[in-house]
LUMKEGU-88107 format. One line per 5 residues: number of its first residue (from 1); for each residue y, x, z of N, C-alpha, C. Coordinates in steps of 0.1 Angstrom, whole numbers. Layout:
NUM> Y X Z Y X Z Y X Z  ...
This chain:
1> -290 -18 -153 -299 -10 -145 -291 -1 -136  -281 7 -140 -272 9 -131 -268 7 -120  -260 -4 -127 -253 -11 -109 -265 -17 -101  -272 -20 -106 -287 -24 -95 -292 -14 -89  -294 -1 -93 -296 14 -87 -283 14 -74
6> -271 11 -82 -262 15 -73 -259 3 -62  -265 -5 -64 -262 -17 -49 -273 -10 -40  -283 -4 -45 -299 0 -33 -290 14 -26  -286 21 -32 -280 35 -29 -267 34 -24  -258 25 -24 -250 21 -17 -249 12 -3
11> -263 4 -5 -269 -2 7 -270 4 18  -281 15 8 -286 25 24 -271 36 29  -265 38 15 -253 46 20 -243 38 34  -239 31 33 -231 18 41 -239 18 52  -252 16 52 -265 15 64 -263 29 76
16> -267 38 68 -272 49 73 -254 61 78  -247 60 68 -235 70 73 -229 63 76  -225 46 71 -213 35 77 -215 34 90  -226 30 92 -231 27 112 -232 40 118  -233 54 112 -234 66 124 -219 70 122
21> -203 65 114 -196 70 116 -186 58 124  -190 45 120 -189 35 136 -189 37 143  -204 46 145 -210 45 161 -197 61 167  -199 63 162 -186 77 164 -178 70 165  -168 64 158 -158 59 161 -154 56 174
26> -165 40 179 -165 35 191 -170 42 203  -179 51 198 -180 63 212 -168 67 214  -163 77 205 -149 79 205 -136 71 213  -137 58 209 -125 50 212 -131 49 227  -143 46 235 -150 44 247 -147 58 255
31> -150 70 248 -147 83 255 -134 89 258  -123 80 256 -104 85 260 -100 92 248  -90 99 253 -82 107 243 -89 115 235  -91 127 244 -95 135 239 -108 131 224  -116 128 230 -127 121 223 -126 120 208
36> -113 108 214 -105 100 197 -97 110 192  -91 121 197 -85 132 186 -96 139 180  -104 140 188 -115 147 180 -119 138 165  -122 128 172 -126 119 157 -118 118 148  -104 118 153 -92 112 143 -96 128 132
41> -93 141 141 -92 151 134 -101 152 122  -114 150 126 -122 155 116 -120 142 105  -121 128 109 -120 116 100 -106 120 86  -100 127 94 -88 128 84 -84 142 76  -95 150 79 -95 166 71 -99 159 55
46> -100 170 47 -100 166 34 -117 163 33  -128 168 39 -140 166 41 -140 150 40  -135 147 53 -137 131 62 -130 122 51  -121 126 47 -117 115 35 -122 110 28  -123 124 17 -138 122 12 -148 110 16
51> -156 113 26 -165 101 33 -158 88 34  -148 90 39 -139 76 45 -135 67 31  -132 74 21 -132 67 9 -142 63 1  -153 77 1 -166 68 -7 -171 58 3  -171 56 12 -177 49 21 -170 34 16
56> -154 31 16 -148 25 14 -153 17 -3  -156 29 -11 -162 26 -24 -176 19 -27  -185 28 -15 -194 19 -17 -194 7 -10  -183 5 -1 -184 -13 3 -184 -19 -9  -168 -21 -17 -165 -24 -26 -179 -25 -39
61> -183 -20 -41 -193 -14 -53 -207 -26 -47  -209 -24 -37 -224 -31 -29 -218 -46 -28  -207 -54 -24 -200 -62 -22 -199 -71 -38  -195 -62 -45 -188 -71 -59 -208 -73 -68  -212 -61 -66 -231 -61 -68 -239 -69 -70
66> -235 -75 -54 -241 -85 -44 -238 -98 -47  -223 -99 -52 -216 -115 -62 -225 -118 -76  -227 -104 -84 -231 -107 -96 -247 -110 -91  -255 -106 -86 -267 -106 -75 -272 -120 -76  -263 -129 -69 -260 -140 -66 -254 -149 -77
71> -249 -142 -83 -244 -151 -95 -257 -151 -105  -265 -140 -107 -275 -146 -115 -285 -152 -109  -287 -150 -98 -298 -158 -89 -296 -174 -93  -286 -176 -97 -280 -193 -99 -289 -193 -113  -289 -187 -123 -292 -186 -136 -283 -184 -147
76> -269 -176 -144 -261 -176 -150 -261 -159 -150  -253 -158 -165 -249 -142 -166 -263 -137 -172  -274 -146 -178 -284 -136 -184 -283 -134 -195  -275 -136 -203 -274 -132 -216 -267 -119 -218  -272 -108 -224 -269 -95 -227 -257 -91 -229
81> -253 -98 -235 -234 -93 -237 -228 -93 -224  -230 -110 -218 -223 -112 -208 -226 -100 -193  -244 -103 -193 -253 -92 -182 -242 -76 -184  -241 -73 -194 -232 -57 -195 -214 -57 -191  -213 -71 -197 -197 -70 -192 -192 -72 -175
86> -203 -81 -168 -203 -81 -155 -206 -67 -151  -216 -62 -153 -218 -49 -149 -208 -40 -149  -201 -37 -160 -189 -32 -160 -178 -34 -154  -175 -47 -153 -166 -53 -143 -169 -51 -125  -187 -45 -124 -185 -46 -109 -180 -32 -105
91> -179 -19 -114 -177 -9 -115 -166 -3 -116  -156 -9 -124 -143 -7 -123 -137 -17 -115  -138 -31 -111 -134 -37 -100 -142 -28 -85  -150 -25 -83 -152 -11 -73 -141 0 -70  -141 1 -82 -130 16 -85 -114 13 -80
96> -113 1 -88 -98 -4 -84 -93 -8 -69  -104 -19 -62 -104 -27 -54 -100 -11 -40  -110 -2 -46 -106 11 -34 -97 16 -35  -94 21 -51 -75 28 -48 -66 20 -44  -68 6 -48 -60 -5 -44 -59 -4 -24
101> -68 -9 -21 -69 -6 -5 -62 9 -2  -67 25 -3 -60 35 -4 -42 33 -5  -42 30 -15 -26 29 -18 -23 20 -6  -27 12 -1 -17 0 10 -20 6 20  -30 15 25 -36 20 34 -26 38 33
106> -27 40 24 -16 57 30 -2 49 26  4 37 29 14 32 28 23 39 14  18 37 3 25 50 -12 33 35 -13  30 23 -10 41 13 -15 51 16 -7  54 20 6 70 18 9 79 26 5
């Protein structure tokens, strides 16, 4: 029940602040410099991180959701053991898949 809460609230999340911090973006990138330091600045304060990572999380989270979603729609994964271990798996494969991206993304491997 969870992760089915969290695919609808991550939906709208991805929907609603993913497309108005796009649509900044590309105004930004369309309005010159100035524009884009504005965005860069705030995108990269400790606030905008924040965002920029849950945002990143709830891809991840809504995305892996969406597989199991689809994977029971076939008829597979209804049995209760298996139904909880997927769930769990889309949760911490969420979790991972974003520090994973993060780490390659603030370059911590070089």
């Amino acid at each position: 029940m969870t992760v089915s809460i969290l695919h609808r609230i991550t939906g709208g999340g991805l929907s609603v602040v993913g497309l108005a911090l796009l649509t900044w973006w590309l105004t930004a990138v369309a309005g010159g410099p100035a524009a884009y330091a504005t965005f860069t600045k705030v995108a990269t304060s400790p606030i905008g991180l924040i965002v920029v990572v849950g945002l990143t999380w709830a891809f991840f989270q809504h995305l892996l959701s969406g597989i199991r979603h689809l994977t029971m729609d076939t008829g597979a994964a209804f049995d209760l053991g298996i139904n909880r271990l997927f769930a769990v798996m889309t949760i911490a494969g969420s979790l991972f898949l974003t520090a994973l991206t993060w780490y390659v993304l603030m370059g911590v491997g070089k």
